[in-house]
ROSE-4610 file (N, C-alpha, C; in Angstrom, 1 decimal, always signed):
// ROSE-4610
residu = [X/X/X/X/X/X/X/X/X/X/X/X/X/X/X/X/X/X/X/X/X/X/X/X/X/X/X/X/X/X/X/X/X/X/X/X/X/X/X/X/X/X/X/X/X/X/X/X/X/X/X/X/X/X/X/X/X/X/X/X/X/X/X/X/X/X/X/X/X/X/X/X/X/X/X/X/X/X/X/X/X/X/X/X/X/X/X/X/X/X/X/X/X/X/X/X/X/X/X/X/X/X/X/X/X/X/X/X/X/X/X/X/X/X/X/X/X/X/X/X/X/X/X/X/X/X/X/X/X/X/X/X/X/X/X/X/X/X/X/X/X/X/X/X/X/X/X/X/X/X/X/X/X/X/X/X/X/X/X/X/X/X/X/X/X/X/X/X/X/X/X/X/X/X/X/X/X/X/X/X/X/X/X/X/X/X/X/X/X/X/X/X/X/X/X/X/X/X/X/X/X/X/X/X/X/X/X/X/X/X/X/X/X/X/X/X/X/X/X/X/X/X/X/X/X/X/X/X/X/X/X/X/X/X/X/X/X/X/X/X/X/X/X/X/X/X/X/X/X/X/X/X/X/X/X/X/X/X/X/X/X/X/X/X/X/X/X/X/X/X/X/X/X/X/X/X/X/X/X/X/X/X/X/X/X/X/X/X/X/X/X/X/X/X/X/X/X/X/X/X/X/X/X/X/X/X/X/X/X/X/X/X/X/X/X/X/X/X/X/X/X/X/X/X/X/X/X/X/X/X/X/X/X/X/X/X/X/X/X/X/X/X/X/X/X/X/X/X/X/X/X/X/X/X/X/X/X/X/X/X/X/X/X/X/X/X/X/X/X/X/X/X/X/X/X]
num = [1/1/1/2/2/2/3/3/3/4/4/4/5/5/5/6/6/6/7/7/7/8/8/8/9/9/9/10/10/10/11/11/11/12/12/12/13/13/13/14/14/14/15/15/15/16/16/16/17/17/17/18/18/18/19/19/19/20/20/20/21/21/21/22/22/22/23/23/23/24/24/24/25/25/25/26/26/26/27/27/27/28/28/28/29/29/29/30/30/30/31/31/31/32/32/32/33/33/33/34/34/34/35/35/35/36/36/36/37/37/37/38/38/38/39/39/39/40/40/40/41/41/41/42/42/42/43/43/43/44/44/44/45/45/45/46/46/46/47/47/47/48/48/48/49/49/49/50/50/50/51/51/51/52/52/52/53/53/53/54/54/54/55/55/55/56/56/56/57/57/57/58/58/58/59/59/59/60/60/60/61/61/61/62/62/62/63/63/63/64/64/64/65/65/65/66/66/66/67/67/67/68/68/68/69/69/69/70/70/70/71/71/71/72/72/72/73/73/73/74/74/74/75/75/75/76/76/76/77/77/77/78/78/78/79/79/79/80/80/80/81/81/81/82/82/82/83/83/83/84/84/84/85/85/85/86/86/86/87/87/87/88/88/88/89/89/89/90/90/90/91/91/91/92/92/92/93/93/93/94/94/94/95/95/95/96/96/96/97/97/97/98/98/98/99/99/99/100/100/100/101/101/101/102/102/102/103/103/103/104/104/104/105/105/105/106/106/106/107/107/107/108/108/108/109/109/109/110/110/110/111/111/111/112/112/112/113/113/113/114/114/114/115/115/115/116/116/116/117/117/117/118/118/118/119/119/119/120/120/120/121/121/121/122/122/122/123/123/123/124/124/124/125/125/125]
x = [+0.8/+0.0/+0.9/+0.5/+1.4/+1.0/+1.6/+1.8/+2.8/+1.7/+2.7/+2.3/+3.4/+2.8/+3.7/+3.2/+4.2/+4.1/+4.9/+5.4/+6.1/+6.1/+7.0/+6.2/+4.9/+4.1/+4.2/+3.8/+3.4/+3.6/+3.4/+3.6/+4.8/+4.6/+6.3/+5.5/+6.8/+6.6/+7.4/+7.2/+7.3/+9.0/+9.5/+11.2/+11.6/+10.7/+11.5/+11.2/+11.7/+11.9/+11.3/+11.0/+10.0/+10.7/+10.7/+11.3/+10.3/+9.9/+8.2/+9.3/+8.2/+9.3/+7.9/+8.4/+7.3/+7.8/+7.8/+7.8/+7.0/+7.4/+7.2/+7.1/+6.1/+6.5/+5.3/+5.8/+4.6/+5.2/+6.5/+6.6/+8.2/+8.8/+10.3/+10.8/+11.1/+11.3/+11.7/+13.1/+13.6/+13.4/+11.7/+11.5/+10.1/+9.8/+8.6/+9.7/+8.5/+9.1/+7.7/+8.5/+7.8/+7.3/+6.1/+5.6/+5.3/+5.7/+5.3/+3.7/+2.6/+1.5/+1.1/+0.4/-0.2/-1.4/-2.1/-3.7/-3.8/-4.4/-5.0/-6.3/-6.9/-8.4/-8.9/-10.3/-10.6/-9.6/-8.5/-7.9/-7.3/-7.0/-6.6/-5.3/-5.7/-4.1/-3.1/-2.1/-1.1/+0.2/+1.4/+2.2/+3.5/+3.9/+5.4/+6.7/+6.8/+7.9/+8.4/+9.1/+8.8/+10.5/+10.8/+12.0/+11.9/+12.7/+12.7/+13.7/+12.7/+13.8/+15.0/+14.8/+16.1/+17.7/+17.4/+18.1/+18.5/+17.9/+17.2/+17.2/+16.6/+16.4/+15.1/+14.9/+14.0/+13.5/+12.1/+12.0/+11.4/+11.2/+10.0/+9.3/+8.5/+7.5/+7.8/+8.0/+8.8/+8.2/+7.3/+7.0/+7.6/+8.2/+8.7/+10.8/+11.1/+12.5/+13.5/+14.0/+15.6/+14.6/+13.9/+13.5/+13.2/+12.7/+12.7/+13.4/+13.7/+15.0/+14.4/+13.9/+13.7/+14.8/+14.5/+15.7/+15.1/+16.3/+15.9/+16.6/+16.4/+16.9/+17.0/+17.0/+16.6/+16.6/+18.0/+17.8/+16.5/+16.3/+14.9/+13.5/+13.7/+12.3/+11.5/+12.3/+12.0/+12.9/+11.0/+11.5/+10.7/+12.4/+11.8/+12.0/+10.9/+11.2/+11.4/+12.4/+13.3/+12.8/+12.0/+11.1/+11.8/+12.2/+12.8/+12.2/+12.8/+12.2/+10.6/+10.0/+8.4/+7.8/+6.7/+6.1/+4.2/+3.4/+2.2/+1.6/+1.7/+0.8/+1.3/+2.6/+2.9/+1.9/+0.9/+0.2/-0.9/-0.3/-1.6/-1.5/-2.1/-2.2/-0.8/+0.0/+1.4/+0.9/+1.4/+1.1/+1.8/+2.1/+3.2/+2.6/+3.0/+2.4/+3.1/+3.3/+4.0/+3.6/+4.2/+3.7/+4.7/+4.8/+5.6/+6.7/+7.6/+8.5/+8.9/+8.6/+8.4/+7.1/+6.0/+4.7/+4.9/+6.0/+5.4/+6.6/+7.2/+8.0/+7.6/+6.8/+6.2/+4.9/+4.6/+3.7/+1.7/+1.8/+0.5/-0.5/-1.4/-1.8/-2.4/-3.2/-3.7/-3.4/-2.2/-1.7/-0.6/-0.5/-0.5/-1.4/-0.8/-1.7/-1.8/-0.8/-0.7/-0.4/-1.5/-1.4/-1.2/-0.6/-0.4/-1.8/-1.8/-3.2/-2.5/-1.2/-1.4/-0.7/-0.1/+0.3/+0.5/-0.3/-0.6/+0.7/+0.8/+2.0/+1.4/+1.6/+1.1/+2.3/+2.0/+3.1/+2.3/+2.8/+2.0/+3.2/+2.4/+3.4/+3.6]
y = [-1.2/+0.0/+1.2/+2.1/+3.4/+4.4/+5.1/+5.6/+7.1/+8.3/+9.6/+10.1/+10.7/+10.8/+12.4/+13.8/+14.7/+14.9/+16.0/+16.1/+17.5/+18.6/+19.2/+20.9/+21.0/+21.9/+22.7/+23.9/+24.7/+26.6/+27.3/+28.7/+29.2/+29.8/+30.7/+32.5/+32.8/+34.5/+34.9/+35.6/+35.7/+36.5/+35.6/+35.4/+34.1/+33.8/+32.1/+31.4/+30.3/+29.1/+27.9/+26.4/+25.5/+24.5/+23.0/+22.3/+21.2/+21.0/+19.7/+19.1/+17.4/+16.0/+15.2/+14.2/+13.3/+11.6/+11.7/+9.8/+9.2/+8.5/+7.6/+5.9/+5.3/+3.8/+3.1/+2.0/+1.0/+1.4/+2.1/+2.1/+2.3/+1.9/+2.4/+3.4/+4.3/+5.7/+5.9/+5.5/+5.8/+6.0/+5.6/+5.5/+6.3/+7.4/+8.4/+9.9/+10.2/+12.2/+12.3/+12.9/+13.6/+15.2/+15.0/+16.9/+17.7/+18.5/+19.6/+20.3/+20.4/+21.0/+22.0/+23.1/+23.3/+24.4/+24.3/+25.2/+26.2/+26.9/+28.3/+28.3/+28.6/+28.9/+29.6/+29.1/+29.6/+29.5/+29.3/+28.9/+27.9/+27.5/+26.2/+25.5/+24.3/+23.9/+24.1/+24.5/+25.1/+23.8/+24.0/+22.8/+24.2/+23.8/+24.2/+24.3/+22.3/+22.1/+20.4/+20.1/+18.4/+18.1/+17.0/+16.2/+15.1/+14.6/+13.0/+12.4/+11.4/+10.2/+10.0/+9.6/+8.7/+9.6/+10.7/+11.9/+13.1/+13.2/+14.4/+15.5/+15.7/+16.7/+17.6/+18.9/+19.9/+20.8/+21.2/+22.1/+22.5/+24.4/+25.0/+26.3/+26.4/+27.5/+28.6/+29.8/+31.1/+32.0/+31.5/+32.1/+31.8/+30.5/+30.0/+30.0/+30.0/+30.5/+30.6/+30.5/+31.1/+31.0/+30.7/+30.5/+29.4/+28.3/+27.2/+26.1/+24.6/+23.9/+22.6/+21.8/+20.3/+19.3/+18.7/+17.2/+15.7/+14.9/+13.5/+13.0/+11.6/+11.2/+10.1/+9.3/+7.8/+6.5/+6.4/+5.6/+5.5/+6.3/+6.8/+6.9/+7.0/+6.9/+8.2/+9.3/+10.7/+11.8/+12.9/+14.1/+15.1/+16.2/+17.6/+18.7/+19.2/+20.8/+21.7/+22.4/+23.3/+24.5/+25.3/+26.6/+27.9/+29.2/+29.7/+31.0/+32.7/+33.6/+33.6/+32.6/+32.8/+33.8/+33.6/+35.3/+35.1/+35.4/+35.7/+34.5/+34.9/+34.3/+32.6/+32.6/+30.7/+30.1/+30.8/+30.1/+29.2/+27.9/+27.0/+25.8/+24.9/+23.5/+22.6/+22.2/+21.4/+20.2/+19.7/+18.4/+18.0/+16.8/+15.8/+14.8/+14.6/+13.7/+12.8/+11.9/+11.0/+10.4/+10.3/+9.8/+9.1/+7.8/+7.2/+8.3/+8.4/+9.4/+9.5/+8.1/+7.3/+8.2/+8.8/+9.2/+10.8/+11.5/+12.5/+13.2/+14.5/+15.0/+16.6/+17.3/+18.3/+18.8/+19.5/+20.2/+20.4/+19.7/+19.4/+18.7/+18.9/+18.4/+17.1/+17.3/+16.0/+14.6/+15.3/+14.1/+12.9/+13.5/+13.1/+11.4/+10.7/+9.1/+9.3/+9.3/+9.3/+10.6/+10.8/+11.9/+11.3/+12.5/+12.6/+13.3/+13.4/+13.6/+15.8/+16.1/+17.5/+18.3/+18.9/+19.7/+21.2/+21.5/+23.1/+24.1/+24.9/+26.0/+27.7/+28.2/+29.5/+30.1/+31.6/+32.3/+33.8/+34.2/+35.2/+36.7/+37.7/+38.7/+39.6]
z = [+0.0/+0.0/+0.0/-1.0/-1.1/+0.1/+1.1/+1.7/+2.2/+1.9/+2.5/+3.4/+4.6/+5.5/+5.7/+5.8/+5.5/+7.4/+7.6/+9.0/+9.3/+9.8/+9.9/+9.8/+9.4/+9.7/+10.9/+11.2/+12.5/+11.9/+12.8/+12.8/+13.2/+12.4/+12.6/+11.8/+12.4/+12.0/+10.6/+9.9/+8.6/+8.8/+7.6/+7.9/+8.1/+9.3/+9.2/+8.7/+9.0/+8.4/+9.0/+8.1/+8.8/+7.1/+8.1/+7.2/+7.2/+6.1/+6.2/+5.5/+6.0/+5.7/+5.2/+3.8/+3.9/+3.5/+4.3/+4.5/+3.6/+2.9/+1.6/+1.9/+1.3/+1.8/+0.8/+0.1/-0.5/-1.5/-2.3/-3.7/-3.7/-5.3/-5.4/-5.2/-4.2/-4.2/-5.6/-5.8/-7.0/-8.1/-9.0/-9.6/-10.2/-8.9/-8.8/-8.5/-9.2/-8.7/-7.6/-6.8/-5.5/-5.5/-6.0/-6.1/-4.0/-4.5/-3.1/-3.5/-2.8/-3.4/-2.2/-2.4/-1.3/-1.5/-0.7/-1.2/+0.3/+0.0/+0.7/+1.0/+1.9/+2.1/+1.3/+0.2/-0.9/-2.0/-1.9/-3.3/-3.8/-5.1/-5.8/-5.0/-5.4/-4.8/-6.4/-5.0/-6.6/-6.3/-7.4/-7.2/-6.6/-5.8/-5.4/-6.0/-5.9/-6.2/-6.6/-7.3/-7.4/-7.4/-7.0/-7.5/-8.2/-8.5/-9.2/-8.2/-7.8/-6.9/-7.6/-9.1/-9.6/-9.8/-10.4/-10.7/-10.3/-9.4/-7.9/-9.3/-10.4/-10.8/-9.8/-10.0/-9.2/-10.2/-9.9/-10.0/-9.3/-9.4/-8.4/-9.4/-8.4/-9.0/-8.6/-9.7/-9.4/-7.9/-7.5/-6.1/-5.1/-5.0/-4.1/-4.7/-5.6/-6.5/-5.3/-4.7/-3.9/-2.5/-2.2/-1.0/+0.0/-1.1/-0.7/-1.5/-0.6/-1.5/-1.1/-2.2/-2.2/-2.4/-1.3/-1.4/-1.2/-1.2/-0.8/+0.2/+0.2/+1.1/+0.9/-0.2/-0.9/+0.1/+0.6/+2.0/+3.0/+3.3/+4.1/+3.4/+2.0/+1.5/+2.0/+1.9/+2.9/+1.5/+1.3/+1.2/+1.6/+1.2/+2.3/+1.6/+2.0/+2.0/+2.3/+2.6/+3.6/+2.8/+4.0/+3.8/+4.3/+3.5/+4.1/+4.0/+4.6/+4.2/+3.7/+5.2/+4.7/+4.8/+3.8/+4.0/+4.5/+4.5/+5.1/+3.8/+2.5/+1.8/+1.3/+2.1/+2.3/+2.8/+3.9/+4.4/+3.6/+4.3/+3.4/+3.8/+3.8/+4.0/+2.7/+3.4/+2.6/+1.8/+0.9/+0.4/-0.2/+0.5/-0.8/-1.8/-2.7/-3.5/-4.6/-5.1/-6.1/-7.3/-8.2/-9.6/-9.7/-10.8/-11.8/-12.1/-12.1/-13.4/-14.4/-14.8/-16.4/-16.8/-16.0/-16.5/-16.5/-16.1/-15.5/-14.5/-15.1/-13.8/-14.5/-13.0/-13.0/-12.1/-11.8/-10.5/-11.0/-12.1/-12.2/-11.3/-10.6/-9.3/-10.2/-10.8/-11.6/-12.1/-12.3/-12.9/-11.9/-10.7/-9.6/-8.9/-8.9/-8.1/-6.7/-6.0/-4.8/-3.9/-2.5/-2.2/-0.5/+0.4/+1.5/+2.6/+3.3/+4.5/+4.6/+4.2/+4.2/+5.8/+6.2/+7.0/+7.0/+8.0/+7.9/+8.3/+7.5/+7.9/+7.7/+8.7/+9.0/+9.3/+8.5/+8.3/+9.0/+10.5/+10.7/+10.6/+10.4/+9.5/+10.8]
């Protein structure tokens, strides 16, 4: 059974920093890119940021550009996202999620299989 479990949510004051983690299990790490997603009250869930297990290629969404940094951890079946310079409108419910990367490397929420339960991060200004 595929399984994400993200971790690493909470409040902080705008500037800092907050590093979510999401634990992976039921699939080849190596062989899925791991998207970062996250939604806002009243708004879409947007994609962040993704890696590919196999190649640690990245990308991110120019909102998030020099501020936040996606990695892996392949041993552990663990990735994270090290949040930096947050600002008020970070705020949003976190999500990790995984695809094939044979299908797919990129922040399209859709095209996405597997999803995580979400961790909230508040950025108060």
């Amino acid at each position: 059974e595929v399984q994400l479990v993200e971790s690493g949510g909470g409040l902080v004051q705008a500037g800092g920093s907050l590093r979510l983690s999401c634990a992976a299990s039921g699939f080849t790490f190596d062989d899925y890119t791991i998207g970062w997603f996250r939604q806002a009250p009243g708004k879409d869930r947007e994609g962040v940021s993704c890696i590919s297990g196999s190649d640690r290629s990245t990308y991110y969404a120019d909102f998030v550009k020099g501020r936040f940094i996606v990695s892996t951890n392949n041993a552990k079946n663990a990735v994270y996202l090290q949040m930096n310079s947050l600002k008020p409108e970070d705020t949003a419910i976190y999500y990790c999620a995984a695809i094939d990367s044979s299908y797919y490397f990129g922040t399209t929420a859709y095209r996405y299989d597997y999803w995580g339960q979400g961790t909230q991060v508040a950025v108060s200004s």
